[in-house]
N, CA and C atoms as an extended XYZ file, in Angstrom:
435
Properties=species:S:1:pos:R:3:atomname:S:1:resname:S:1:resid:I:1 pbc="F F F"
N       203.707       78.067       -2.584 N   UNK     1
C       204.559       77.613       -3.667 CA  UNK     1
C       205.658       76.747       -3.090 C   UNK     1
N       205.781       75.962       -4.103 N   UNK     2
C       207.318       74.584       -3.412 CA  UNK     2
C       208.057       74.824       -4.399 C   UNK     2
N       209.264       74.806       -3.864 N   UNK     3
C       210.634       74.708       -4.895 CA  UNK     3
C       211.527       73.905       -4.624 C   UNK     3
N       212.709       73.100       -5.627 N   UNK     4
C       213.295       72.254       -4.895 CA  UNK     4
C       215.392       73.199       -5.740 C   UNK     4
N       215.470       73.280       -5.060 N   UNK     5
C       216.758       74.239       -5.397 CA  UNK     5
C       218.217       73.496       -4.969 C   UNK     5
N       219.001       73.435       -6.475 N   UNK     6
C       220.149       72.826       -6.593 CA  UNK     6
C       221.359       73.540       -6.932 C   UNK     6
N       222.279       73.649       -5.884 N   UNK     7
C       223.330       74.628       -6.460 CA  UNK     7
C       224.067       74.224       -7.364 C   UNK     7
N       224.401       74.728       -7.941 N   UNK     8
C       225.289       74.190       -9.686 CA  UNK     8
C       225.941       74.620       -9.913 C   UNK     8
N       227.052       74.217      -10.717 N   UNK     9
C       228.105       75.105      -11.363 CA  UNK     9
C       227.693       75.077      -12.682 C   UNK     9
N       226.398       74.335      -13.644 N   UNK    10
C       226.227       74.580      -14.419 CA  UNK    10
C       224.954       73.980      -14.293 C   UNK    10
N       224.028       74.617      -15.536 N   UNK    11
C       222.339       73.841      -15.911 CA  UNK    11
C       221.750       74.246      -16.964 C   UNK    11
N       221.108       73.097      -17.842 N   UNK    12
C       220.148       74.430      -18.770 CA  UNK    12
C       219.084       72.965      -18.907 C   UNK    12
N       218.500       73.785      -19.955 N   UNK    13
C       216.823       73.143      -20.243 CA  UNK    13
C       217.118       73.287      -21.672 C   UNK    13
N       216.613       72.129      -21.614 N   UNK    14
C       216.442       71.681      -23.460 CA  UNK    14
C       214.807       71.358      -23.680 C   UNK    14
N       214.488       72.180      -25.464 N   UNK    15
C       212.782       71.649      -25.519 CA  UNK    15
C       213.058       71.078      -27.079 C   UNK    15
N       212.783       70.121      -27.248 N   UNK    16
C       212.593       69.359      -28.702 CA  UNK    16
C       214.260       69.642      -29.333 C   UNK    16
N       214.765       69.509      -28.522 N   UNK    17
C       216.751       69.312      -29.149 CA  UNK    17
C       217.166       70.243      -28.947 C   UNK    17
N       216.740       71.807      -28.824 N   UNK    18
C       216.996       72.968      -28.822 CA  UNK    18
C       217.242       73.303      -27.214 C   UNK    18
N       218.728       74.049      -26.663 N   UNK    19
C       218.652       74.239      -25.094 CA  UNK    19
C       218.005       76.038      -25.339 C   UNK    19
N       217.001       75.917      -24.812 N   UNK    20
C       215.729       77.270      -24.406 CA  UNK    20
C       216.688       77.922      -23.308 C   UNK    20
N       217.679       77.391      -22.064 N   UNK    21
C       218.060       78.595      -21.208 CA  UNK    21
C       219.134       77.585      -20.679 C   UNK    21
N       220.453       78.097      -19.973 N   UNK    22
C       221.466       77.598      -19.634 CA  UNK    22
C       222.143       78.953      -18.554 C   UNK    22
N       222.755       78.121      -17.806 N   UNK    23
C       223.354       79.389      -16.848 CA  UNK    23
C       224.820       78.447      -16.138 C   UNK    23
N       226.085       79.061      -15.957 N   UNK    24
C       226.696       78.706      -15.258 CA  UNK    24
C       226.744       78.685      -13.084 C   UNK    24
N       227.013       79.341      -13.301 N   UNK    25
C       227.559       79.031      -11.545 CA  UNK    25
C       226.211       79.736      -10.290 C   UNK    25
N       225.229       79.031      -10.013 N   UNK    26
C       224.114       79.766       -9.681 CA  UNK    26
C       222.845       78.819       -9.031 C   UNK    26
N       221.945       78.775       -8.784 N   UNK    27
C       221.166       77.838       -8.793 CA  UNK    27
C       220.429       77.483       -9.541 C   UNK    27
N       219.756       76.227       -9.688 N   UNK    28
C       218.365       75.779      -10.323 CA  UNK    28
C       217.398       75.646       -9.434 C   UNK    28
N       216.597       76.194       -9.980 N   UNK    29
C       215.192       76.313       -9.323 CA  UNK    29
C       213.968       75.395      -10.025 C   UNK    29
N       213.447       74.402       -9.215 N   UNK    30
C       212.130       73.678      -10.197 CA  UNK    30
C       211.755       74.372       -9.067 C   UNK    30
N       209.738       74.554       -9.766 N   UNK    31
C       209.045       75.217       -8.765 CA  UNK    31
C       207.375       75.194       -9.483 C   UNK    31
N       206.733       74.599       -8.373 N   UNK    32
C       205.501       74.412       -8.395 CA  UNK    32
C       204.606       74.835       -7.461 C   UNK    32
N       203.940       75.963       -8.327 N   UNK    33
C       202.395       76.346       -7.373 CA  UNK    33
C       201.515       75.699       -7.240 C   UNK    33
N       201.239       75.822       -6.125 N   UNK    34
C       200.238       74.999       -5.450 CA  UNK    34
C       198.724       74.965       -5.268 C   UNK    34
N       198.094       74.703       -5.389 N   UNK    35
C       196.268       74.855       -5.262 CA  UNK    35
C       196.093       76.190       -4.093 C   UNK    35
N       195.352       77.006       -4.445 N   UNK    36
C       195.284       78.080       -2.838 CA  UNK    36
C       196.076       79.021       -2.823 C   UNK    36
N       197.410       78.971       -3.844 N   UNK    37
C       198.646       80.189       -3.441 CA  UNK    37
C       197.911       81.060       -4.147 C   UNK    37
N       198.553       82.300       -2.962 N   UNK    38
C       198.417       83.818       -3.990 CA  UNK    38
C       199.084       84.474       -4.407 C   UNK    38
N       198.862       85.646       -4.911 N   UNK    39
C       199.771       86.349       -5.359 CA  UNK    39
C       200.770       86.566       -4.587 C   UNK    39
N       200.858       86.843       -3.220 N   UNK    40
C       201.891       87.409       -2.445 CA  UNK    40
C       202.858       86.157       -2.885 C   UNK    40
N       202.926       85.153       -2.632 N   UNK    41
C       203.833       84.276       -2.725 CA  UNK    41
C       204.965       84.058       -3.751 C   UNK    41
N       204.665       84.345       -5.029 N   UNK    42
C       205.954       84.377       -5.698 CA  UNK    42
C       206.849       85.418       -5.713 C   UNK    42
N       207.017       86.714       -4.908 N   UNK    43
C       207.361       87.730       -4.581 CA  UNK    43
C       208.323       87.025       -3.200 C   UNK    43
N       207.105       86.459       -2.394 N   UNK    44
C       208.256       85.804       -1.045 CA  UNK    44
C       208.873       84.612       -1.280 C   UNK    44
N       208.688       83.888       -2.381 N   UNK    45
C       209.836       82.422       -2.699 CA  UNK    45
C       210.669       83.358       -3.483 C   UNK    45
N       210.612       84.392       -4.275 N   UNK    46
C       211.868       84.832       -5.365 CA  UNK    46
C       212.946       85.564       -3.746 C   UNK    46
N       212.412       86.245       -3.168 N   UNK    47
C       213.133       86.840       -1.847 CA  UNK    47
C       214.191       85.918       -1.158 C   UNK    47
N       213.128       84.656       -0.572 N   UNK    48
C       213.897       83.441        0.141 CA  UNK    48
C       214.897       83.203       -0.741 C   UNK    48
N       214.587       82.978       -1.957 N   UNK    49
C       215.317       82.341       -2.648 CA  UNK    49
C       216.626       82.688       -3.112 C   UNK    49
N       216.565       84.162       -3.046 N   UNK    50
C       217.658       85.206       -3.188 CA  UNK    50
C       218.925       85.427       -2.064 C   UNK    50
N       217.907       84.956       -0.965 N   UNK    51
C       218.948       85.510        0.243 CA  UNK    51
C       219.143       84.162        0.598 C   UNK    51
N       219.369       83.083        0.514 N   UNK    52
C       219.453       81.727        0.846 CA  UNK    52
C       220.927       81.167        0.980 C   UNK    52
N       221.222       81.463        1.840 N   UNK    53
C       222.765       81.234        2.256 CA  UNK    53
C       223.636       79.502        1.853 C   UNK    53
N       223.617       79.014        0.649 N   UNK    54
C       223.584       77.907        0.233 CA  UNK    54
C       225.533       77.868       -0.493 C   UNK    54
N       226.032       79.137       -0.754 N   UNK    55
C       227.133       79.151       -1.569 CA  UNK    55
C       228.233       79.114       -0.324 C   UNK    55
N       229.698       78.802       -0.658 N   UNK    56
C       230.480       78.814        0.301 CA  UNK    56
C       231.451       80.252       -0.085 C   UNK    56
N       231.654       80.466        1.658 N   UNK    57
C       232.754       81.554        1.767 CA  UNK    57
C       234.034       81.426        1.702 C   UNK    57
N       234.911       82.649        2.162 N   UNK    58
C       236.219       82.221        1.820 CA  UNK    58
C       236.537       80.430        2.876 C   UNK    58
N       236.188       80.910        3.949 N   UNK    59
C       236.601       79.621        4.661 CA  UNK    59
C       235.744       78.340        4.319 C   UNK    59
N       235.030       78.170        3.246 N   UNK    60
C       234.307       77.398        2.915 CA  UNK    60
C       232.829       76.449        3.610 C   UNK    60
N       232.664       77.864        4.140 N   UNK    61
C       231.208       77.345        5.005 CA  UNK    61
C       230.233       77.712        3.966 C   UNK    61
N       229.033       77.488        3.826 N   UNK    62
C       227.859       77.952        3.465 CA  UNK    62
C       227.240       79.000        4.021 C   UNK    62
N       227.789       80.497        3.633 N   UNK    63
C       227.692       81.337        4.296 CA  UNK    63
C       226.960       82.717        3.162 C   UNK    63
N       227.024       82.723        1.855 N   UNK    64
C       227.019       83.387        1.162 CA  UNK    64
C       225.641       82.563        0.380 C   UNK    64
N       224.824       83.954       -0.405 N   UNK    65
C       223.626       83.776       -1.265 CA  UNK    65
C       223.863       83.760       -2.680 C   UNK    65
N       222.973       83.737       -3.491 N   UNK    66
C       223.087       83.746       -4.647 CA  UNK    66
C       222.953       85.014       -5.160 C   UNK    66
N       222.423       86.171       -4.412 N   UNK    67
C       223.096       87.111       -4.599 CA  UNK    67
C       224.938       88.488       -4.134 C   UNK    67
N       224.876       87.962       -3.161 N   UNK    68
C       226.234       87.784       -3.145 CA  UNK    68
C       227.403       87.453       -4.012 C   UNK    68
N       227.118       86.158       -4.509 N   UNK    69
C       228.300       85.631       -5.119 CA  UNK    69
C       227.997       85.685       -6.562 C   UNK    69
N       226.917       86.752       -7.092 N   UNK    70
C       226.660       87.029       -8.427 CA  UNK    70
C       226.084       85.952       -9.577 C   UNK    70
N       225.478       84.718       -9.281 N   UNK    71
C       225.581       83.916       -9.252 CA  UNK    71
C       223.623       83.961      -10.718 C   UNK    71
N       223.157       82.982      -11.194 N   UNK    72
C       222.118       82.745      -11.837 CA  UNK    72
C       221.138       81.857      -11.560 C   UNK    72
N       220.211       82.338      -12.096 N   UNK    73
C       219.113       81.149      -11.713 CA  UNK    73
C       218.416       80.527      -12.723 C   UNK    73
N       217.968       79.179      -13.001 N   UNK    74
C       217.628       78.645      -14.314 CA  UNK    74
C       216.358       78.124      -13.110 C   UNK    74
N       215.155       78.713      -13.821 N   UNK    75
C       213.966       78.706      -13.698 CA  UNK    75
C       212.830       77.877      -13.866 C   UNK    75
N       212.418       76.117      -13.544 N   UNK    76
C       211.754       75.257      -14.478 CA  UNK    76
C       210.668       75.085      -13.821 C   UNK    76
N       209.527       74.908      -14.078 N   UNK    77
C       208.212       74.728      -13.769 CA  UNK    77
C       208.321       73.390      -13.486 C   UNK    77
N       207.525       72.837      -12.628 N   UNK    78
C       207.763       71.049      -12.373 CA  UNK    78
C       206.237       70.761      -11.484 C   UNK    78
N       205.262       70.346      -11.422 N   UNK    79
C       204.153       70.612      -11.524 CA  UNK    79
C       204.458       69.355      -10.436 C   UNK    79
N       205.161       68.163      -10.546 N   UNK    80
C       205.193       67.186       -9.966 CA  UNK    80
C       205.580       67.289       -8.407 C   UNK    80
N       206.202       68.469       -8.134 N   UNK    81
C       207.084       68.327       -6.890 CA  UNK    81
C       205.408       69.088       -6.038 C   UNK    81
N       204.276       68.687       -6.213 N   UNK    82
C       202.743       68.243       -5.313 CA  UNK    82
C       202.582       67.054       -5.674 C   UNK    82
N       203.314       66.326       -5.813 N   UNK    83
C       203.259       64.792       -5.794 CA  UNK    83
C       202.493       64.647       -4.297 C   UNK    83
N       201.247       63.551       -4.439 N   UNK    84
C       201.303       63.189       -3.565 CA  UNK    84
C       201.630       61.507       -3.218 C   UNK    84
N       202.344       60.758       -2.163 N   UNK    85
C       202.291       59.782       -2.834 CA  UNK    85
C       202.408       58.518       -1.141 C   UNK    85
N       201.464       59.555       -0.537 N   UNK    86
C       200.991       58.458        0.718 CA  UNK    86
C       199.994       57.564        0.148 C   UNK    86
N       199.467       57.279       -1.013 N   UNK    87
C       198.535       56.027       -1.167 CA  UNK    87
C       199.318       55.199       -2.502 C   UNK    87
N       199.404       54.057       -1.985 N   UNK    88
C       199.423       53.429       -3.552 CA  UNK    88
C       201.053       53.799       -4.457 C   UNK    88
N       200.952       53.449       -5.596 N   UNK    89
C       201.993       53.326       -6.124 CA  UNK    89
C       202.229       54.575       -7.178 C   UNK    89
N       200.882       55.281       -7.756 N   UNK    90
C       200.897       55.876       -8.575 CA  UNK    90
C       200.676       57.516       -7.548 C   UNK    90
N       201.774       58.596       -7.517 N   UNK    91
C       201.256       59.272       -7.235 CA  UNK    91
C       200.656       60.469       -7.562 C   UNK    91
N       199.626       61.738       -6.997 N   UNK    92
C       198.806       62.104       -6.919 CA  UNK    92
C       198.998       63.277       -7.554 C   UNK    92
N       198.579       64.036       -8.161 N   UNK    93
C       199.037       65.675       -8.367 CA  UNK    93
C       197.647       66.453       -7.871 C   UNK    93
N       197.226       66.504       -7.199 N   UNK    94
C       196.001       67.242       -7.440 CA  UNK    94
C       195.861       68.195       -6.453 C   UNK    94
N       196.971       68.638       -6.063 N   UNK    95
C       197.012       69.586       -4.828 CA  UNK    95
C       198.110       70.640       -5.675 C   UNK    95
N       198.513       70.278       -7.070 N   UNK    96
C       199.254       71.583       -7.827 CA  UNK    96
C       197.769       72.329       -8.231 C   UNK    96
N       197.963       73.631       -8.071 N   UNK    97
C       197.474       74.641       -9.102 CA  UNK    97
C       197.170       74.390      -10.417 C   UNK    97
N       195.663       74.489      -11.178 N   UNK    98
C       195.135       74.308      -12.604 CA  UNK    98
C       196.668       74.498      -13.334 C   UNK    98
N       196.104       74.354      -14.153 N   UNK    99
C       197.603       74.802      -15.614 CA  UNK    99
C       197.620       76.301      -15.844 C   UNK    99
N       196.102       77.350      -15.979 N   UNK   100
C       196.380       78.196      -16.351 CA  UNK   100
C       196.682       78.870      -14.996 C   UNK   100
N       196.434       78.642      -13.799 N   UNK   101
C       196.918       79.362      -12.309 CA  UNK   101
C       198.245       79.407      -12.248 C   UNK   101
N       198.500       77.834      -12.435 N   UNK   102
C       200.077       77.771      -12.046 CA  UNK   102
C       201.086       78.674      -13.138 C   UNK   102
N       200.652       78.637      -14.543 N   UNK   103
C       201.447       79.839      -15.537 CA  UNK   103
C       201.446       80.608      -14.994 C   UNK   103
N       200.332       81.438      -14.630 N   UNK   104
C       200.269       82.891      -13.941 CA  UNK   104
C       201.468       83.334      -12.602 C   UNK   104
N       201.171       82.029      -11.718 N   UNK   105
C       202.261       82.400      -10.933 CA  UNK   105
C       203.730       82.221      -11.148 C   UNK   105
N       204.012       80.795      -12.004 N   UNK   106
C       205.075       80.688      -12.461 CA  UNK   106
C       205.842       81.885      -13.119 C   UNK   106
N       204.752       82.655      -13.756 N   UNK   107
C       205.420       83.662      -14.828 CA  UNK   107
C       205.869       84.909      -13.258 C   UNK   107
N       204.819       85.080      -12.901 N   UNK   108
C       204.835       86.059      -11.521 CA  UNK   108
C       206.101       85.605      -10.633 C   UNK   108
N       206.608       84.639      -10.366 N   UNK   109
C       207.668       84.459       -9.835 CA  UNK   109
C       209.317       84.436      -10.767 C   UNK   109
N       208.970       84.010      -12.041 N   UNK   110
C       210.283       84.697      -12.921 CA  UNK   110
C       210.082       86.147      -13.053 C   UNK   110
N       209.016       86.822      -13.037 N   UNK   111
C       209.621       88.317      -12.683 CA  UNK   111
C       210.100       89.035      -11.620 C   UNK   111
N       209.548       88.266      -10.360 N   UNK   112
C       210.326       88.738       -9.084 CA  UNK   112
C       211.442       88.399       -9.170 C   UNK   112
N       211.909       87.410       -9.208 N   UNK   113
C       213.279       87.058       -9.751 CA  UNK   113
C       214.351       88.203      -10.442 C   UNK   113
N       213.723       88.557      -11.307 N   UNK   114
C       213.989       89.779      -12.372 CA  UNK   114
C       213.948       90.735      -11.665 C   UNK   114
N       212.875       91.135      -10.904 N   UNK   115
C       213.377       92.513      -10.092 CA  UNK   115
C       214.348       92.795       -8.986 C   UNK   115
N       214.812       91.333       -8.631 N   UNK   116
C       215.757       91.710       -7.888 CA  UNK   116
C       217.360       91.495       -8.039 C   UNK   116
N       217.307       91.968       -9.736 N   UNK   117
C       218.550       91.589      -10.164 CA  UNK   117
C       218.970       90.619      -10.137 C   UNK   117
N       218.562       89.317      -10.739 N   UNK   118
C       219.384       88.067      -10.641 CA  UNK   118
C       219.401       87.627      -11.747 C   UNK   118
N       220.399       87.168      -12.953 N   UNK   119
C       220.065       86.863      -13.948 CA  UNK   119
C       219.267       85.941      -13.852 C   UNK   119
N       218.480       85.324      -14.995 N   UNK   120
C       217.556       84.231      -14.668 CA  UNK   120
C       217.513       83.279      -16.571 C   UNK   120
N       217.478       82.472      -16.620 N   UNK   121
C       217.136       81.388      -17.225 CA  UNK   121
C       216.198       80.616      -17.089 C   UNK   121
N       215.425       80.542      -18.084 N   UNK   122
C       214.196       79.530      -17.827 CA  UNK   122
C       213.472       78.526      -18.938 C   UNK   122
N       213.192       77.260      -18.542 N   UNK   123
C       212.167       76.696      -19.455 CA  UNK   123
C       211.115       76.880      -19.819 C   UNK   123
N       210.103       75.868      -20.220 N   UNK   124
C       208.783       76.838      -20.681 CA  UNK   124
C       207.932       76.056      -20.047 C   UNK   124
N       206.929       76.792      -19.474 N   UNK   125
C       205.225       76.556      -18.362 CA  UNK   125
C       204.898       74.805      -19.592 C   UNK   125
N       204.738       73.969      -18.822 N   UNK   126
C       203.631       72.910      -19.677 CA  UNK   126
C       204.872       71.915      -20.989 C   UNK   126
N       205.751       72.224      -21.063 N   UNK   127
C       206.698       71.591      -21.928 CA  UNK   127
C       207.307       70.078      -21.849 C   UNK   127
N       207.907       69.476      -22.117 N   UNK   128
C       208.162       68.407      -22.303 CA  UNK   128
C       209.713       68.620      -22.272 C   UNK   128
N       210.633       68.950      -21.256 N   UNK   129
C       211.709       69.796      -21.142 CA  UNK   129
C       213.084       68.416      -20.810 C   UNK   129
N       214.158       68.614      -21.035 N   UNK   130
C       215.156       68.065      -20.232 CA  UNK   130
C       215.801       68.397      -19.927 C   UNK   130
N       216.244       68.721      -18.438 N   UNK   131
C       216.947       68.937      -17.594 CA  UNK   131
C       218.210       68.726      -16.954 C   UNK   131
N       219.421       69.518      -17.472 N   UNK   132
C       221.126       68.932      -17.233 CA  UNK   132
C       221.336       69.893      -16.234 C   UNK   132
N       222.338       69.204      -15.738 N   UNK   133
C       222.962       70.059      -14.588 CA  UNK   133
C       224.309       69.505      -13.491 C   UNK   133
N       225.048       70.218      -12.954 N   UNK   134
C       225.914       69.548      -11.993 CA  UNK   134
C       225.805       70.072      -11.031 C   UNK   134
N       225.166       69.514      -10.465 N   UNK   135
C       225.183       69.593       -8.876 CA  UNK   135
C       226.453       69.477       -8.255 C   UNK   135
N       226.461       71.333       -7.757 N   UNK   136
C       227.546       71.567       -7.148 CA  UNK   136
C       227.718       71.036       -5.216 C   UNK   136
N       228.259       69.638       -4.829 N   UNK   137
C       228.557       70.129       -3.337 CA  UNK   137
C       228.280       67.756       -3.109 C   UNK   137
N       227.255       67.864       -3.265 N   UNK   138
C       225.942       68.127       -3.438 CA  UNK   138
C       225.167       69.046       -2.800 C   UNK   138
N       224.478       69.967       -3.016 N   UNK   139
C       223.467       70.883       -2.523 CA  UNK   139
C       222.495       71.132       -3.092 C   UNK   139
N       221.229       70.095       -2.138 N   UNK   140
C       219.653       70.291       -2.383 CA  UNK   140
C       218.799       71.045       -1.451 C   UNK   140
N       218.113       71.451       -1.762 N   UNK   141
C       217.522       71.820       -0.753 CA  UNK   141
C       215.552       72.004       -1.170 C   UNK   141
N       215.002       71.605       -0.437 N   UNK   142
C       213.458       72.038       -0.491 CA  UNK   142
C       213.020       73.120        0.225 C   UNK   142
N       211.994       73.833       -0.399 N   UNK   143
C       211.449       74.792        0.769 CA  UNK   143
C       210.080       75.146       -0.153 C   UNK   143
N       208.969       75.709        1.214 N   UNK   144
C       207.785       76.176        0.380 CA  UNK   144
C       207.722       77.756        1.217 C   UNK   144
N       206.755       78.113        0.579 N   UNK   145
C       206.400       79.592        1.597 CA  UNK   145
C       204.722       79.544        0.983 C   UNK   145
């Protein structure tokens, strides 16, 4: 699974005018399964993702997680971030997970999420969504497991 994770002081997801999930001070998470992942994996990206030392401490290092600093997670499926796009201009998706695989895990990774106490916010699997947010720092970060 790939995720691309933005610390925020604020974010939500809007579907057809309506915002579906919003969270203040916490991260955003887009996140796309990949062709081949298994089950174990959305259990070990909700973990990483938890203990991910991205927030600042008193002395203002990046020393503290998103659980630590009590913080939320707004949850969006993004199918694109298996872009592939070493050929050509148009790029590739075909190394994400079917539609109904990737729900399965998508959903499997907002409940790990959930079990480890983190509030969570989320858009919806397959939607046509838009995405606000302020990127707190700036702080991006990618990672897969």
């Amino acid at each position: 699974m790939r995720a691309l994770v933005q610390r925020v002081s604020e974010a939500s997801v809007t579907i057809d005018g309506a915002v579906v999930g919003e969270i203040g001070h916490g991260m955003l998470v887009l996140v796309c399964a990949m062709e081949g992942d298994t089950d174990e994996l959305p259990a070990k990206l909700a973990a990483k993702l938890s203990k991910m030392r991205i927030f600042q401490d008193e002395a203002g290092k990046m020393n503290k997680s998103l659980v630590d600093v009590g913080g939320s997670a707004l949850i969006v499926s993004q199918f694109t971030l298996s872009a592939d796009t070493s050929r050509g201009n148009r790029p590739g998706f075909s190394t994400a997970a079917r539609p109904a695989e990737g729900e399965r895990l998508y959903e499997m990774f907002k409940d790990e999420v959930a079990k480890l106490g983190i509030q969570a916010a989320c858009g919806r699997f397959g939607a046509d969504m838009q995405v606000s947010l302020i990127n707190d720092g700036p702080v991006t970060i990618w990672t897969e497991v």
